[in-house]
C-alpha positions as CSV (number, residue, x, y, z in Angstrom):
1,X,0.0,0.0,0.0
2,X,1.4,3.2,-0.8
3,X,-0.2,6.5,0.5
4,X,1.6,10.0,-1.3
5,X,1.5,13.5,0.6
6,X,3.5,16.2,-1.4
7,X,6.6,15.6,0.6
8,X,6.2,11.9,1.7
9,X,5.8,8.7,0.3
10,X,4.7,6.0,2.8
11,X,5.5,2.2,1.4
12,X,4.4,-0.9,3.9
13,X,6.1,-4.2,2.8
14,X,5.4,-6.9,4.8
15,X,8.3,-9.1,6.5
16,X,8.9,-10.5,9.4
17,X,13.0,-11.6,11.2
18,X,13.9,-15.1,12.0
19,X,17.1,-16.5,13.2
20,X,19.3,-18.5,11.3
21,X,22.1,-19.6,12.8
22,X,22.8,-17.2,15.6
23,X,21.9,-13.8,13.2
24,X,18.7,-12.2,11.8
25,X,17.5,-12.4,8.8
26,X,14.4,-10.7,7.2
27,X,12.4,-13.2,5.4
28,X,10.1,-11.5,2.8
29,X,6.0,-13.3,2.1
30,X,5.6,-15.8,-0.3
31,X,5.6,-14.7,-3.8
32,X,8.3,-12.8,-3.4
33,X,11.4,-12.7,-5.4
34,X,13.7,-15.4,-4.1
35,X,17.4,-14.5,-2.3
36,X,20.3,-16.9,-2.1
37,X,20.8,-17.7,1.9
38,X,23.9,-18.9,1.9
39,X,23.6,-20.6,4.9
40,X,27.6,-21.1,5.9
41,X,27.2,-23.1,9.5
42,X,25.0,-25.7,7.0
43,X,27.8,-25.6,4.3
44,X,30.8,-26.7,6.9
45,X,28.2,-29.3,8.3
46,X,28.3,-30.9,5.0
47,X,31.9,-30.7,4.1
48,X,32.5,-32.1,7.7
49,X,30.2,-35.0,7.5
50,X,31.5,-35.8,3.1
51,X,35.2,-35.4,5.2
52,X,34.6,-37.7,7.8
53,X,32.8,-40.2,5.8
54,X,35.9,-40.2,3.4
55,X,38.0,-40.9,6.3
56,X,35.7,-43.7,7.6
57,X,35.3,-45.5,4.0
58,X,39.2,-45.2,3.4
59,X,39.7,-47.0,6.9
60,X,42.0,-44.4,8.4
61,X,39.6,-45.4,11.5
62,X,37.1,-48.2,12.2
63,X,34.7,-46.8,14.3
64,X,32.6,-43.5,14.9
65,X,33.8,-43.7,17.9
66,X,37.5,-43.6,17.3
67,X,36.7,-40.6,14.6
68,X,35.2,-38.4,17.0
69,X,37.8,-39.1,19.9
70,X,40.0,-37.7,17.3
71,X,38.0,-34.7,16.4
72,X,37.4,-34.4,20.1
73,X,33.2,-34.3,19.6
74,X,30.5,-36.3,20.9
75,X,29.9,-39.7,18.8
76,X,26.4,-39.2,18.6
77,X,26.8,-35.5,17.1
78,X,28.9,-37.3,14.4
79,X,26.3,-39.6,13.7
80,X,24.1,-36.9,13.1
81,X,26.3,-34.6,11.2
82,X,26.9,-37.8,8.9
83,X,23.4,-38.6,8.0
84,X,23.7,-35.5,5.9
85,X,25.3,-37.6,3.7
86,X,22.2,-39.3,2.8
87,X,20.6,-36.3,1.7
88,X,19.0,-36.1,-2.0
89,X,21.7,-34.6,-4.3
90,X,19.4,-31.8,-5.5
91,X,19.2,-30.8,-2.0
92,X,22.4,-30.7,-1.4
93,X,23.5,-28.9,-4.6
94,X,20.5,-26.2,-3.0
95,X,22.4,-25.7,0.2
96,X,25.6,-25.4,-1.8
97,X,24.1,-22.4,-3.9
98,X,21.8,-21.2,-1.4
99,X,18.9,-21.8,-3.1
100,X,17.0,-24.0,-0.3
101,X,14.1,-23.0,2.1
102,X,14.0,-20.9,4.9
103,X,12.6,-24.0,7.1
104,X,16.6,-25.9,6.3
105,X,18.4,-25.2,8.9
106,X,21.2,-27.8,10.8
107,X,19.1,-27.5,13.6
108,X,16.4,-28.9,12.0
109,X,18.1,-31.5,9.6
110,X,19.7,-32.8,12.5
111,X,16.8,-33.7,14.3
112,X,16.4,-36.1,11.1
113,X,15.0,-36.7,7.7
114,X,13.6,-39.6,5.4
115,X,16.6,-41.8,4.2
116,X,14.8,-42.4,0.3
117,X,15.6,-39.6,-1.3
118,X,11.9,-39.1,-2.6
119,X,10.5,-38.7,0.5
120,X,13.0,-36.0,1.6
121,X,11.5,-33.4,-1.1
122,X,7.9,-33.0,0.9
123,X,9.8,-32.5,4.0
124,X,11.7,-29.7,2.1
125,X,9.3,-28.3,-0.2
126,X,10.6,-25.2,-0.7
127,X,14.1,-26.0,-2.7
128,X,14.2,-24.6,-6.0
């Protein structure tokens, strides 16, 4: 809605300011052109757990366990962090050039997912 006076212009756009990892962001309404969200903390989450599984697969070590003694973390963090190498490729790609939904977060991947690939995409509606 715009209202003019001679010397103002009033324009309302709607919005509102969610966190994503530890900083605000204004997220615009539906409809509205799309931004890139590079989302960084995700990014290293993903080159951590692609690492890690390398280094597992390779048999530099032969447990989780061992792994994350060595990267001085909690073994069940790792075993979250490397489910996200299960995700859909197309979803991954998304993160990579900031392209996925406001509602992708670590946070909330790491709470957990579909394995299959097709049913990841309705949990994730929003990657384009």
């Amino acid at each position: 809605m715009t209202r003019a006076t001679p010397d103002t212009i009033t324009l309302h756009v709607p919005f509102r300011v969610v966190k994503r990892g530890g900083r605000k962001e204004v997220q615009l309404p539906d409809g509205a052109p799309v931004q890139r969200r590079i989302d960084n903390t995700l990014i290293k989450a993903l080159a951590r757990a692609f690492r890690w599984k390398r280094m597992l697969e390779s048999g530099e070590f032969n447990t989780i366990a061992e792994l994350a003694e060595r990267e001085g973390i909690a073994p069940s963090y790792m075993t979250r962090v490397l489910r996200l190498t299960l995700l859909a490729p197309e979803i991954v790609e998304a993160i990579l050039d900031g392209k996925q939904g406001p509602e992708m977060t670590l946070g909330r991947l790491l709470e957990g997912f579909p394995v299959e690939w097709e049913g990841q995409q309705p949990s994730f509606h929003k990657v384009e």
